[in-house]
C-alpha positions in Angstrom: 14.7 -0.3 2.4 17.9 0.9 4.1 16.7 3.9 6.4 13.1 1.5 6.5 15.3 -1.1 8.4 17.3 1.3 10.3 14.7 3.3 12.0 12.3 0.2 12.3 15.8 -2.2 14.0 16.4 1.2 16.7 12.9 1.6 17.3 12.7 -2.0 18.3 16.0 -2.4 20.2 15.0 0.9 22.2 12.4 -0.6 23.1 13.6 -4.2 24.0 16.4 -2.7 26.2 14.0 -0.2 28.1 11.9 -2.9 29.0 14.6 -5.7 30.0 16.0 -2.3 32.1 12.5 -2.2 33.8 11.8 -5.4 34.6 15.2 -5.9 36.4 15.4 -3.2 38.1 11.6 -2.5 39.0 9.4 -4.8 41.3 6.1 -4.6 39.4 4.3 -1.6 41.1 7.0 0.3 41.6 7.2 4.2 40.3 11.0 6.1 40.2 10.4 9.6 39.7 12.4 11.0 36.7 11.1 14.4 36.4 8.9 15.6 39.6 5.5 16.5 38.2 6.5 15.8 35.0 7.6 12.3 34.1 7.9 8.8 35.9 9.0 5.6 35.3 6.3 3.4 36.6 6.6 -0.8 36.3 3.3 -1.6 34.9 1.9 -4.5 32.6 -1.3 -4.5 30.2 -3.0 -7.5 29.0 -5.4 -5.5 26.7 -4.2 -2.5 24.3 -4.4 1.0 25.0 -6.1 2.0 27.7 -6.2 -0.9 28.7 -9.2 -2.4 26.7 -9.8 -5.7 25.3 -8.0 -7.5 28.6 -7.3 -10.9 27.5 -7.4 -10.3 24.0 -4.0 -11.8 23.0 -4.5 -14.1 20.1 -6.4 -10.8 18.6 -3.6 -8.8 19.1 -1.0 -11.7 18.0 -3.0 -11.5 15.1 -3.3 -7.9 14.4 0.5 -7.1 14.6 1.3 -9.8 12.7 -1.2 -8.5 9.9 0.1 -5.2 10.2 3.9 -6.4 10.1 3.4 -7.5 7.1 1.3 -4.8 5.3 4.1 -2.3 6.5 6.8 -4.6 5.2 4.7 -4.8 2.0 4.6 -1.0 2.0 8.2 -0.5 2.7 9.5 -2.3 -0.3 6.9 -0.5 -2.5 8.1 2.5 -1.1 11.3 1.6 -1.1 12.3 4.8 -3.1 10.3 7.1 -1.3 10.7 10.4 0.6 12.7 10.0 3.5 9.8 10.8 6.2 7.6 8.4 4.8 10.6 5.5 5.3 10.6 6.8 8.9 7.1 6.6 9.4 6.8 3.1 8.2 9.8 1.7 10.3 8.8 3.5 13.3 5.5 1.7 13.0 7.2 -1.4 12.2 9.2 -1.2 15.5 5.9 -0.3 17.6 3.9 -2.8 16.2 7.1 -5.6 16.5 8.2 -4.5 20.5 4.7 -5.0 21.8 4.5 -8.1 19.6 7.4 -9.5 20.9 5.9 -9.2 24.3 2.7 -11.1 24.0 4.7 -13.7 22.7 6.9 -14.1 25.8 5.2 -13.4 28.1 1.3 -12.6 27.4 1.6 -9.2 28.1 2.9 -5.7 27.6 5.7 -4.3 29.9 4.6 -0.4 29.9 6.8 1.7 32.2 6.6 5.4 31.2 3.9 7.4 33.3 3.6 11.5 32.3 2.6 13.4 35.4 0.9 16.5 34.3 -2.0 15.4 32.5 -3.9 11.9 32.9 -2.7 9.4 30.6 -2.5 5.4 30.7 1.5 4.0 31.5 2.8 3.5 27.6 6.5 2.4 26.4 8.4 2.7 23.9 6.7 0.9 21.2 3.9 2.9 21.6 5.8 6.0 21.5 7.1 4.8 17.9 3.6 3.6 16.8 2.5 7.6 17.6 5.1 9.5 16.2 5.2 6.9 12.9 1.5 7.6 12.3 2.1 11.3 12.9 4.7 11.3 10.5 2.7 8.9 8.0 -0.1 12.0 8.5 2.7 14.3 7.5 4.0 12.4 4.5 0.5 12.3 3.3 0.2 15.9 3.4 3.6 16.6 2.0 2.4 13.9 -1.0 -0.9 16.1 -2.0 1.3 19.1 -1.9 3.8 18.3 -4.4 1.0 16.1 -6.4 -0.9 19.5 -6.3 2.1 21.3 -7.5 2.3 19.5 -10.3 -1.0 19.6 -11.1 -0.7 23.5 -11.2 2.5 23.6 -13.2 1.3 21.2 -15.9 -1.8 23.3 -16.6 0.5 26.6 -16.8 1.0 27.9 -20.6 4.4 27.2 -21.8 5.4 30.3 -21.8 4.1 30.9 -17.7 6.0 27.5 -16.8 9.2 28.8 -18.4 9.1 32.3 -16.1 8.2 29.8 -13.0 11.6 29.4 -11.0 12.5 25.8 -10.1 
């Protein structure tokens, strides 16, 4: 559970200080330009999720991350032994799911702040950042799973004598 906690306790304190940096130092509206053309820092909130769907939905999505919370806390201690990646992926989610969460809670929204520039795309933060690169690497750690599971597979159906000429 270490790394779990590690990753998921970063992911969330990233997140809480980028938004308490935004909110005091941004009126809402207000867009900083970080990277011309490429990246701004834009003070935004959402009521809905991504996209901004489902405005007004906030019991839903109380709900939901709470649900999820617990499934990837469930997860994390049955994993507890796994692969690295896989402990990343989990506490990334965990931090996503936990930062956005935490601001429904306070304040019945979702401080989003970071706007790219170069290709159309709603204002996200840094929970949601986590949430995509935690299911990416969950996608990863599924294919790196069937690998080895096919591996060995492969190896157990070899002859003796073909698994004793396989290097390890």
């Amino acid at each position: 559970m270490g790394l779990f906690l590690i990753v998921a306790i970063l992911g969330w304190a990233l997140d809480r200080v980028s938004k308490y940096w935004i909110m005091f130092h941004l009126t809402l509206g207000e867009q900083v330009t970080v990277v011309p053309g490429i990246l701004s820092f834009w003070s935004t909130r959402n009521t809905g999720a991504a996209f901004g769907i489902l405005q007004q939905a906030q019991p839903l999505f109380i709900t939901i991350a709470t649900l999820i919370s617990m499934a990837l806390l469930y997860a994390a201690w049955h994993w507890r032994h796994a692969r690295p990646l896989l402990r990343i992926a989990l506490g990334l989610l965990l931090a996503g799911a936990v930062g956005n969460f935490v601001d429904r809670v306070l304040w019945g929204e979702v401080v989003d702040f970071i706007a790219v520039q170069f290709v159309r795309f709603p204002v996200f933060n840094i929970a949601d950042t986590c949430v995509t690169i935690g299911a990416i690497l969950l996608f990863l750690s599924a294919l790196q799973n069937d690998r080895l599971s096919e591996q060995k597979a492969s190896s157990s159906s070899m002859p003796e004598q073909a698994r004793e000429d396989t290097p390890q």
